[in-house]
C-alpha positions in Angstrom: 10.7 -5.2 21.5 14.2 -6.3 20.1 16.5 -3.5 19.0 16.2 -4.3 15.2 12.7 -3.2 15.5 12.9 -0.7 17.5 15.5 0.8 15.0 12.6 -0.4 12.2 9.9 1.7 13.9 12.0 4.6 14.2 13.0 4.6 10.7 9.3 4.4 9.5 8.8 7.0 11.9 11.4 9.1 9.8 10.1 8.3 6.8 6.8 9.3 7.3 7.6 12.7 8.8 9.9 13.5 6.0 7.2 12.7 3.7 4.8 15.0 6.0 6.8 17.7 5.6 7.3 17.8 2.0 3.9 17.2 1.2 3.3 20.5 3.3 5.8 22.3 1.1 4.1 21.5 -1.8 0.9 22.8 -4.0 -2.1 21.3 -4.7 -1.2 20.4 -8.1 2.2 18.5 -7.1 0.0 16.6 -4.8 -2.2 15.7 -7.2 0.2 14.4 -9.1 1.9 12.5 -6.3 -1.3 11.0 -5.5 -1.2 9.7 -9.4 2.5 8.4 -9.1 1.5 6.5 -6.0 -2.2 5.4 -7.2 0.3 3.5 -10.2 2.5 2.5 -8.1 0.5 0.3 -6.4 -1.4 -0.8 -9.3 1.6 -2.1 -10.7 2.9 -3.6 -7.6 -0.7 -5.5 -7.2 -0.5 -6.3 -10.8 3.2 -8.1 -10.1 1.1 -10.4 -7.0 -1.6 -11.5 -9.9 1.2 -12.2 -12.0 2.6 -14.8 -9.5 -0.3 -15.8 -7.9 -1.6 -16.7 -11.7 1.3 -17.1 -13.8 -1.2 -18.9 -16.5 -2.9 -15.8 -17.0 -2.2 -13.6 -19.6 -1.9 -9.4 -20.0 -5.9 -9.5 -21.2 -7.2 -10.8 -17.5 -5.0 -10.1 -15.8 -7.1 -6.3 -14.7 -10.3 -8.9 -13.8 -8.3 -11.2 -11.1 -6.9 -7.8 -9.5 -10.4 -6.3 -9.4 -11.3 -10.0 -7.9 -8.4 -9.9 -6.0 -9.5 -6.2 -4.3 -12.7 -7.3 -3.7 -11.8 -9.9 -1.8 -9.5 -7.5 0.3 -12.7 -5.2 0.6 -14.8 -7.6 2.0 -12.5 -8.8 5.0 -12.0 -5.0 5.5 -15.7 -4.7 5.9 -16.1 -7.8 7.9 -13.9 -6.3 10.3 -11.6 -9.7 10.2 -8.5 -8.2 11.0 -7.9 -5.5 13.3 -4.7 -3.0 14.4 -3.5 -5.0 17.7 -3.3 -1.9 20.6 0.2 -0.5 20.7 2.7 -2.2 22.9 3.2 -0.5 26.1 
């Protein structure tokens, strides 16, 4: 592994402890909440790959290709297509 990913890794690895640790510090109810902020956020973010996967459609099915669009993901996930590769030694 090159340094630039090494550096990339350890940054996630940062990340996701910082994260950890503040959703530790926080109550139910601010998690709940979190888990809303996030839940749009991806929503959105999917929303944007329709839009330029399908620039012909318009706002009204636009939800239908992204439910098409996640069941297609859910169906390789349950096909077991792709796998996590083993962590390098």
């Amino acid at each position: 592994m090159n340094d630039q990913a090494l550096n990339l890794d350890q940054m996630q690895d940062q990340i996701f402890r910082e994260r950890v640790l503040r959703a530790r510090g926080m109550t139910e109810a601010e998690r709940f909440n979190e888990t809303l902020e996030l839940i749009e956020t991806a929503y959105v973010a999917m929303s944007g790959f329709v839009s330029m996967n399908h620039p012909e459609a318009d706002e009204a099915s636009q939800p239908a290709l992204l439910h098409q669009h996640i069941a297609r993901l859910r169906r390789i996930e349950d096909r077991h297509l792709f796998t996590s590769a083993p962590a390098a030694a």
